[in-house]
C-alpha positions in Angstrom: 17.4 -20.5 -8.0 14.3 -22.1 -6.2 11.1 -20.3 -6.6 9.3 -22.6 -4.7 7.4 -21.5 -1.8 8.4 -22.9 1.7 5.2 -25.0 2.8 4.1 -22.6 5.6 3.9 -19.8 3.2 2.2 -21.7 0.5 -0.3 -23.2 3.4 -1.0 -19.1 4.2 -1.5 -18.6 0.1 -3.4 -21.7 -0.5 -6.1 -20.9 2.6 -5.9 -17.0 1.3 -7.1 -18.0 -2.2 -10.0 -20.1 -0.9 -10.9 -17.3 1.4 -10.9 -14.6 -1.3 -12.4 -17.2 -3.7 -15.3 -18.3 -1.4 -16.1 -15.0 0.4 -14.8 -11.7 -1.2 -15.5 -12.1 -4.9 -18.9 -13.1 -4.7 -19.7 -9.9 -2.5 -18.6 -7.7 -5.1 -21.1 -8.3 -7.5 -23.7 -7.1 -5.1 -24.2 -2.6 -4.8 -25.2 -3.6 -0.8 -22.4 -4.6 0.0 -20.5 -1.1 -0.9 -20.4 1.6 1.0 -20.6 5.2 -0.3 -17.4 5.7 -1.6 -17.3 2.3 -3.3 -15.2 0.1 -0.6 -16.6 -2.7 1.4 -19.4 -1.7 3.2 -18.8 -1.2 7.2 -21.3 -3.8 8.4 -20.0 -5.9 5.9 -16.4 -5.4 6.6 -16.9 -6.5 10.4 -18.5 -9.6 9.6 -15.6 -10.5 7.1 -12.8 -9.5 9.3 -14.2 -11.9 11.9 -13.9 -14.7 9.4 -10.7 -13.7 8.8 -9.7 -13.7 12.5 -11.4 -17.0 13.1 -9.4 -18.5 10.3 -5.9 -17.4 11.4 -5.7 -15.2 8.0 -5.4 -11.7 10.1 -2.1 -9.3 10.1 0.0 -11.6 8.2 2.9 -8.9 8.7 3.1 -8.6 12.3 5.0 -10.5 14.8 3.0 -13.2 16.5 3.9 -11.4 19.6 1.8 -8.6 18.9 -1.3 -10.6 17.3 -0.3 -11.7 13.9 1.1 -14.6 12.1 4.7 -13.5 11.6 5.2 -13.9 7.6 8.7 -12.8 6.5 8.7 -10.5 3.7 8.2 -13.1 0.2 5.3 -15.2 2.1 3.5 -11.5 2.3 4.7 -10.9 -1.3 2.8 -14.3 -2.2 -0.5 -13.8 0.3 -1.1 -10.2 -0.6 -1.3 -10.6 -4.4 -3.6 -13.2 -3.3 -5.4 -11.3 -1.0 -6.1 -8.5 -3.8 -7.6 -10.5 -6.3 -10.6 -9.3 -4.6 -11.0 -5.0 -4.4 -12.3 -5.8 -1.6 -9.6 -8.2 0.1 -6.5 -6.5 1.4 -8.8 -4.2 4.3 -10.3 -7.6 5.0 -7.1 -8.9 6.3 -5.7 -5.6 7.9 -2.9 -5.7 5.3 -4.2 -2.1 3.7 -2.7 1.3 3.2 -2.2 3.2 5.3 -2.6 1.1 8.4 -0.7 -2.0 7.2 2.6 0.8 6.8 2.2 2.0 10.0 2.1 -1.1 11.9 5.3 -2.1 10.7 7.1 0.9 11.4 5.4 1.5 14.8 6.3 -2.1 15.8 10.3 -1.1 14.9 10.7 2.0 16.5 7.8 2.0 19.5 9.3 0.9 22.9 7.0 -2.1 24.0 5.7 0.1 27.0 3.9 2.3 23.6 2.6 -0.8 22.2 -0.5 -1.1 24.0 -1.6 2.4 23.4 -0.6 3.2 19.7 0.1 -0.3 18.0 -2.0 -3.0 19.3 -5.5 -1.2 18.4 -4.6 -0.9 14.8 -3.3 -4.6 14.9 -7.0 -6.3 16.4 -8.7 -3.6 13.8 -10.1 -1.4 16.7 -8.6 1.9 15.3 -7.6 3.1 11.9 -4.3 5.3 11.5 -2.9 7.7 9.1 0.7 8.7 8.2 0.6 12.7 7.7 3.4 13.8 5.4 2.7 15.2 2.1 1.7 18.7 2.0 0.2 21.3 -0.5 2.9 22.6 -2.3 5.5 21.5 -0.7 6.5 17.6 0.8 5.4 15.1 -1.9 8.3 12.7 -2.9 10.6 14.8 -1.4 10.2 15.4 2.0 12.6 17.9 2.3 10.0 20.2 1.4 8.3 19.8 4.4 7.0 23.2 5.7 4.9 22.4 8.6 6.4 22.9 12.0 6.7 21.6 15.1 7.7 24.2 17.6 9.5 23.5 21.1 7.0 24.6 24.3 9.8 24.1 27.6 11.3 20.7 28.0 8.3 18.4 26.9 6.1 19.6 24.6 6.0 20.5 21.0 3.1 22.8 19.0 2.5 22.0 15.6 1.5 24.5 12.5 1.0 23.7 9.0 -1.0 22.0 6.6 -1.1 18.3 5.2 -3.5 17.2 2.6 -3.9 13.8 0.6 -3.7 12.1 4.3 -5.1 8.6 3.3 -7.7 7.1 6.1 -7.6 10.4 7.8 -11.3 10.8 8.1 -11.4 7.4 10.0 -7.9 7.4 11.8 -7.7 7.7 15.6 -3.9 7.2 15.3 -1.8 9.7 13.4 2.1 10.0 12.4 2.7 13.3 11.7 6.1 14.3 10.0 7.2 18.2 11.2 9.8 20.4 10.6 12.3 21.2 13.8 15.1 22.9 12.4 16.4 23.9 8.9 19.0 21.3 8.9 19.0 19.4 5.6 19.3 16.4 6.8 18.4 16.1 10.3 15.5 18.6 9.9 12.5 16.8 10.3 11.2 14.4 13.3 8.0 12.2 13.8 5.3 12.4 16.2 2.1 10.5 17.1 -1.2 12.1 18.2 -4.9 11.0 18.5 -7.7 12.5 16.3 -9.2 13.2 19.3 -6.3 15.9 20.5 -7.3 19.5 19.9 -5.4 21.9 18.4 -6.0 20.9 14.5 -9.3 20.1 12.3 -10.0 18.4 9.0 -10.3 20.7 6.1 -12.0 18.5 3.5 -12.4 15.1 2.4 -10.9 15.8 -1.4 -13.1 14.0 -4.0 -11.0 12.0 -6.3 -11.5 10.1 -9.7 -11.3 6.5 -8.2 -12.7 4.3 -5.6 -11.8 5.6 -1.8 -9.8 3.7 1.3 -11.9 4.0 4.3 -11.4 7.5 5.7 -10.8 9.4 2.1 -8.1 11.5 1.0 -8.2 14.2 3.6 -6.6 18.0 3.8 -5.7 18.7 7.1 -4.7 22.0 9.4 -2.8 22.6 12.5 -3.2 25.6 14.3 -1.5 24.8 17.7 -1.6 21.0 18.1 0.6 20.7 21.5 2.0 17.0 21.5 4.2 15.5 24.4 7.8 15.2 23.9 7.1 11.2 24.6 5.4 10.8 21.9 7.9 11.8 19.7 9.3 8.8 17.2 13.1 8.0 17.7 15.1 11.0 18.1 15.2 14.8 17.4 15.7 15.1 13.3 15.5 11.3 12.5 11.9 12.2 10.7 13.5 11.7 7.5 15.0 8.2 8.8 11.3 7.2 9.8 9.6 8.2 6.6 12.6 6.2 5.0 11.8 3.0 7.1 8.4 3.0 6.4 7.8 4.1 2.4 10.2 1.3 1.5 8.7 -1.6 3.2 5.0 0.2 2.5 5.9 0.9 -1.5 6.7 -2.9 -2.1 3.6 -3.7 -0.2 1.6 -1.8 -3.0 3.6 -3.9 -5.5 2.4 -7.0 -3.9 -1.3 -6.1 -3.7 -1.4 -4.8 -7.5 0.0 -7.9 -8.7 -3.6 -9.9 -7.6 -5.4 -6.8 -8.8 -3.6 -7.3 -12.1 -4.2 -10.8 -12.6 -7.2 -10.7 -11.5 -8.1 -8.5 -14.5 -6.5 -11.1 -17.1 -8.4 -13.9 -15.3 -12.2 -11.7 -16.0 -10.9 -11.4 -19.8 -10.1 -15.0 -20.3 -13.0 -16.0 -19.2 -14.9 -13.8 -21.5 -12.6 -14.3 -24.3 -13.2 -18.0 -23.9 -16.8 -18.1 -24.8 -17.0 -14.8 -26.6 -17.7 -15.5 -30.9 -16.6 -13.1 -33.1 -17.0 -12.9 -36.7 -16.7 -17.5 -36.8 -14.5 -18.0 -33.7 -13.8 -17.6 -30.4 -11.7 -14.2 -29.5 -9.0 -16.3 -27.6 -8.1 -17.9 -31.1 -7.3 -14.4 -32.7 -4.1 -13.9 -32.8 -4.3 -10.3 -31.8 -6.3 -11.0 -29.0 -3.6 -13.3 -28.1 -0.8 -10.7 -28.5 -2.6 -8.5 -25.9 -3.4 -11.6 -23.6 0.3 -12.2 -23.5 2.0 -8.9 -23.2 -0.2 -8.3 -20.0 0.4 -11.7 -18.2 4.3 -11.5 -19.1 4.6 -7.2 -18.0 2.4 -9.3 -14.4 4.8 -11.6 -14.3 7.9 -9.7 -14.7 6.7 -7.4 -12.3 6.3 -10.0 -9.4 9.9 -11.5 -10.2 10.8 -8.0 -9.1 8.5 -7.6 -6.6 9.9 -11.4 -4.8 13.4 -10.3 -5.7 12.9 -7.0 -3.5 10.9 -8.8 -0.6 13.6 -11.2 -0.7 16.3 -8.3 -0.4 14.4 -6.8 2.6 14.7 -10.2 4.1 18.0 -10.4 4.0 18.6 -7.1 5.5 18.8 -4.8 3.0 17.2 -1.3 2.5 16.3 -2.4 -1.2 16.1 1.0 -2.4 17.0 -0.4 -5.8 14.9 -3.4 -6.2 12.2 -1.6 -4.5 12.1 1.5 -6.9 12.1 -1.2 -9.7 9.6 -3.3 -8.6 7.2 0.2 -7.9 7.9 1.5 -12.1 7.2 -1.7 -13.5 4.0 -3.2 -11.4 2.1 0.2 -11.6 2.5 0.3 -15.5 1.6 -3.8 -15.4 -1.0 -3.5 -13.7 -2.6 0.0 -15.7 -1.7 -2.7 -18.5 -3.8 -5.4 -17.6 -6.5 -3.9 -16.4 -6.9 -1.4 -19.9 -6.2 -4.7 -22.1 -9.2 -6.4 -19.7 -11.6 -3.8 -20.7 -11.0 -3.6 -24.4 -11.4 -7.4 -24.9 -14.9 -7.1 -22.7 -15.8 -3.8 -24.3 -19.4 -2.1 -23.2 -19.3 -5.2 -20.9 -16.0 -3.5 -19.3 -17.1 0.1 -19.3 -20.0 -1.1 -17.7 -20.4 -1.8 -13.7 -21.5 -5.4 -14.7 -17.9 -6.5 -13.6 -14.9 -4.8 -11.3 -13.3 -3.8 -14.3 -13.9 -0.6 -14.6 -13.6 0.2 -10.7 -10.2 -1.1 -11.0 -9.6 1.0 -14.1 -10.3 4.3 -12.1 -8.0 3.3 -9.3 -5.3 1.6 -11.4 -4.6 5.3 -12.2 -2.8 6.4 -9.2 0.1 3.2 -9.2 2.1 5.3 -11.0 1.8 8.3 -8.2 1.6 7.2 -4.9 4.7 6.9 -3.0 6.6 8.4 -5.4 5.9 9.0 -8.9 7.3 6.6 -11.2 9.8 9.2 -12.8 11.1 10.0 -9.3 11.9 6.1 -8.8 13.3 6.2 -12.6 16.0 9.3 -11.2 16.6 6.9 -8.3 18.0 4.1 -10.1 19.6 6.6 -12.4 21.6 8.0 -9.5 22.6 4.5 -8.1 23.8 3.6 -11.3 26.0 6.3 -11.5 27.2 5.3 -7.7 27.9 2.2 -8.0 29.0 1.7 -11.9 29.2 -1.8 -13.3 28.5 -2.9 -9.2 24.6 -2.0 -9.9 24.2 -5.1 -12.0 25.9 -7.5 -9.3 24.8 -10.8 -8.6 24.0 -12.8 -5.6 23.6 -10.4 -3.6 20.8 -7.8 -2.0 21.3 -4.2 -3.2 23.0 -2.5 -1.1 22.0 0.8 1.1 
């Protein structure tokens, strides 16, 4: 098995570091450049992104065709942990939730005639997007649950009523996915529709405050109260909702793998440094052997979970729907990365608690790996429920999981 990178790829990572190295982590250290709900400042975002641009570093995940540098899955597996050493680095590359999810599956099921309106914007960074699912009590990881509706006006139009809530970026977004229920079948119940903030017809509720640092846009609860959409901006067919929130969480989950994995080493790389020079008591912490033993299990739990993570992206390469190594890859980087980033600030201490270093900004987000698209036990029932499908086949080699 080669692990090596092919050289395009590791030309991406290598100019990726540099950028991230040279440009994003010195900003951080600096309250101007944040905004008010501690992401990169706007002003300071546009200038960045240009950079980016200029260097040929921008949309790593999207066909060249449509304005980005055509990476297949592993080379964004390898740039995006890259990219995320920095907090502030994914946005800076337009390879964030919610937007980098919804470019993909907007460039798979849009016919090229939709691309101009609804895909291209997001892709040159001229509009933000949100993908409106989850709902309050009701859709979360199961979409089944999905109460809000989307009624049929005549032949070509469809009215929409409900409420959504926890829509990432939706204070921002100009482009919206909205998933709706259209009949009570169980399995061809739900379709997928696209609409502009600017459409009447529906309102933000609130902007919901939440213990960590905020996307661009917030966490928003949302209401529709007659939102009429035309039947032609409907996703794929009648009732294939499900099937689009299917082709999109998969791809997007392992993309949150990817990014954690920078976030997580970047917290070991903070407490070896400190560690390093730090005396204690006649020596250095890095020569106690307990500081060692929580050095270690951090950086092996990291690299475990990128095995998994380059074993999924690999999968989706190859054609697969991953559903296995995905859910894997999900469980074991979120609890990695809470891992790292809790061993990072007990080895700095005050020093960690403190905003002196990104530690503890990481901390507060680190917290919600282990919920977002899908709570880890949900992905735990998951590969319970393959295993029992497919017996002693689940631990096959040599090839991509299956379904």
């Amino acid at each position: 098995m080669d692990f090596v990178l092919p050289p395009e790829i590791e030309d991406y990572r290598i100019r990726i570091r540099r950028f991230v190295e040279e440009w994003l982590i010195p900003l951080e250290a600096d309250r101007a450049n944040y905004d008010e709900h501690e992401n990169i400042a706007p002003h300071v975002l546009a200038e960045m992104r240009r950079q980016a641009k200029a260097e040929g570093l921008w949309a790593l995940q999207m066909p060249k065709s449509v304005g980005g540098q055509g990476l297949p899955r592993i080379g964004m597996a390898a740039c995006y942990e890259e990219m995320n050493r920095s907090i502030f680095g994914p946005v800076v590359f337009n390879s964030a939730a919610p937007d980098d999810g919804n470019m993909m599956i907007l460039d798979r099921v849009l016919p090229d005639a939709m691309k101009e309106e609804w895909l291209l914007p997001i892709v040159r960074g001229e509009a933000q997007s949100a993908f409106a699912m989850t709902e309050p009590d009701g859709c979360g990881s199961d979409p089944n649950l999905t109460y809000t509706r989307a009624e049929r006006m005549g032949n070509d139009r469809w009215r929409i009523t409900g409420r959504k809530w926890f829509i990432t970026g939706a204070g921002n977004a100009r482009i919206f996915i909205i998933i709706a229920r259209t009949s009570d079948d169980e399995r061809k119940g739900l379709s997928a529709f696209l609409f502009k903030s600017d459409t009447p017809g529906w309102r933000i509720v609130r902007r919901i405050p939440i213990m960590g640092p905020e996307e661009h846009g917030g966490h928003c609860e949302l209401e529709f109260n007659g939102l009429e959409i035309p039947d032609g901006q409907r996703l794929l067919n009648i009732g294939d909702g499900l099937k689009v929130t299917q082709m999109r969480l998969g791809v997007a989950r392992l993309t949150h793998c990817m990014r954690w994995t920078g976030l997580a080493r970047r917290c070991l790389e903070i407490a070896m440094e400190r560690i390093k020079q730090r005396d204690s008591f006649g020596m250095k912490l890095i020569d106690r052997e307990s500081v060692q033993g929580l050095i270690g299990q951090a950086a092996m739990e990291i690299e475990i979970g990128r095995m998994l993570t380059m074993r999924a992206a690999w999968a989706l390469d190859q054609g697969s729907f991953a559903r296995k190594e995905v859910s894997m890859a999900k469980i074991v980087v979120a609890d990695a990365l809470q891992k790292s980033v809790d061993t990072a600030l007990q080895l700095l201490g005050a020093r960690g608690y403190s905003k002196d270093t990104v530690i503890e900004w990481i901390y507060r987000y680190a917290r919600q790996a282990r919920l977002v698209d899908g709570a880890s036990e949900v992905h735990r029932m998951v590969l319970a429920n393959l295993l029992r499908a497919e017996g002693d086949g689940f631990f096959r080699w040599g090839e991509a999981g299956r379904g």
